[in-house]
N, C-alpha and C positions, 0 to 999 in steps of 0.2 A: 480708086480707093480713097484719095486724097476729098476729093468731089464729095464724096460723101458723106464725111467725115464734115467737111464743110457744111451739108446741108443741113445734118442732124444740129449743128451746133447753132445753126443759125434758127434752128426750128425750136429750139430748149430759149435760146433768146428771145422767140415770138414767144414763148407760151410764160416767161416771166413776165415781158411787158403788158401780156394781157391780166395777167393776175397781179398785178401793179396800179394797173389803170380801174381794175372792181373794185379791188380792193380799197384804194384810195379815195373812192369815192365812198366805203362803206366808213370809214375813217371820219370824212366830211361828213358824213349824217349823222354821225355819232355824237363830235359836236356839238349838236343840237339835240341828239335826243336822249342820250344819256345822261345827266343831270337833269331834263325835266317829266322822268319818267315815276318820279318820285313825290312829286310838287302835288299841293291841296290842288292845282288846276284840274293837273289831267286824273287827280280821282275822282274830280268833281264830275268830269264827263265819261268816263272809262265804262263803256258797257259791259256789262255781267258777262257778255261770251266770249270777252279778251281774254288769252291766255296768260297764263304768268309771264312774270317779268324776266324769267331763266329762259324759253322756249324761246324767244326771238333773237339772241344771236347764234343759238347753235343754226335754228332757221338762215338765217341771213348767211350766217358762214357758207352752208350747204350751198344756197341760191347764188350767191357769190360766184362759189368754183364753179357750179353749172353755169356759168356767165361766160365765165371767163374759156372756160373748155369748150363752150359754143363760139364763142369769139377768135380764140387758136382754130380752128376747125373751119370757120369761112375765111378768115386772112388767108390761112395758108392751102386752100383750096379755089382760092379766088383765082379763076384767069385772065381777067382783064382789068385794067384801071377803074372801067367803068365801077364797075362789081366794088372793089377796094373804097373808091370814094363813097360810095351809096352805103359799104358797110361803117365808114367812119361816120356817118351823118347818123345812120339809124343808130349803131350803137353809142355812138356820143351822145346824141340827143338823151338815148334811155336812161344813161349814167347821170348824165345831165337834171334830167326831170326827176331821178331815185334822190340824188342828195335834197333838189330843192324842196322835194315834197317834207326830209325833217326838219328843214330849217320853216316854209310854211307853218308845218302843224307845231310842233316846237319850241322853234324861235321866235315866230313872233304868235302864238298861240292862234290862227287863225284854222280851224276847221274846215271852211268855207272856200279859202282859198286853196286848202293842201287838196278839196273833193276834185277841184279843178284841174289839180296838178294831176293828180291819179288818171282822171280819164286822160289826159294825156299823155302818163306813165303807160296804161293799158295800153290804146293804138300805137304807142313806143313799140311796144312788145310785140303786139301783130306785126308791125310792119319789119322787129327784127326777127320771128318767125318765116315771115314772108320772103325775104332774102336768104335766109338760111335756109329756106327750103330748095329754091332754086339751086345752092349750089353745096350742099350741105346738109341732107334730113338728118344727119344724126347732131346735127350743131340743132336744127328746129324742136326736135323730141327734146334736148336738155332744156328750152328754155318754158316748157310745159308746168314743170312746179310753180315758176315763177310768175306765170300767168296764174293759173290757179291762185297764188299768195299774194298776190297784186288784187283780186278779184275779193278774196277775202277781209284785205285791208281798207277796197270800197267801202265793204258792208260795217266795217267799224269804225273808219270815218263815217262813213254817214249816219250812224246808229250813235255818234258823239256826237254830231250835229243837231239832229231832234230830239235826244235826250232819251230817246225809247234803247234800250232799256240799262238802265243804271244798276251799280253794283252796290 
């Protein structure tokens, strides 16, 4: 009984530190994107099929916790080291490349470079699909919106970038 008691507590610990680690990273993009989501810049580039400025953090919140409950789900499904290390590279990386992309477009206003950053944001995704699926379909199925919103945010960077079509 003790054992168990044990393991649940240490599993409530894993799923803080995961939602610690999205989170903090949606914290770090914020940073950078919330104050210039307002600026003559980005209306100057803002295509007509971006959504208001209220949809994207209830979005982001959502994506977040599907991150993170994808991320409890392979850690603590993981059987080997291997798996463990493979899942801290893919998912650090993704977290990695989510913040940089608002400091990119953002921070230093660069469109061009944040396009870059996406595709690498995107095969981020696949390839934490791709491990989750091995050890974990229901951690791969949560990271689906996020793919989808990753895919969408392409099309408006790059719809920022050549100017088609403005609001």
């Amino acid at each position: 009984m003790k054992k168990r008691g044990k393991k649940q507590k240490n599993k409530l610990l894993i799923f803080i530190v995961c939602l610690l680690a999205v989170y903090l990273t949606g914290a770090i993009g914020t940073i950078f994107t919330g104050p210039n989501t307002k600026g003559a810049w980005y209306e100057s580039i803002k295509p007509s099929i971006t959504p208001p400025n209220w949809v994207f953090p209830i979005v982001w919140n959502i994506l977040f916790f599907l991150i993170a409950v994808s991320l409890f789900l392979v850690w603590t499904n993981a059987k080997e080291n291997k798996e463990k290390r493979c899942i801290i590279i893919c998912y650090g990386a993704n977290l990695f490349l989510n913040a940089l992309w608002s400091f990119l477009y953002f921070g230093i206003k660069s469109p061009s470079l944040a396009m870059i950053d996406l595709a690498l944001l995107w095969l981020s995704i696949l390839s934490m699909m791709g491990i989750s699926y091995k050890i974990d379909r229901r951690a791969m199925y949560l990271l689906i919106p996020y793919l989808i919103w990753i895919t969408f945010a392409g099309v408006l960077n790059y719809l920022s970038m050549t100017g088609i079509p403005y609001s």
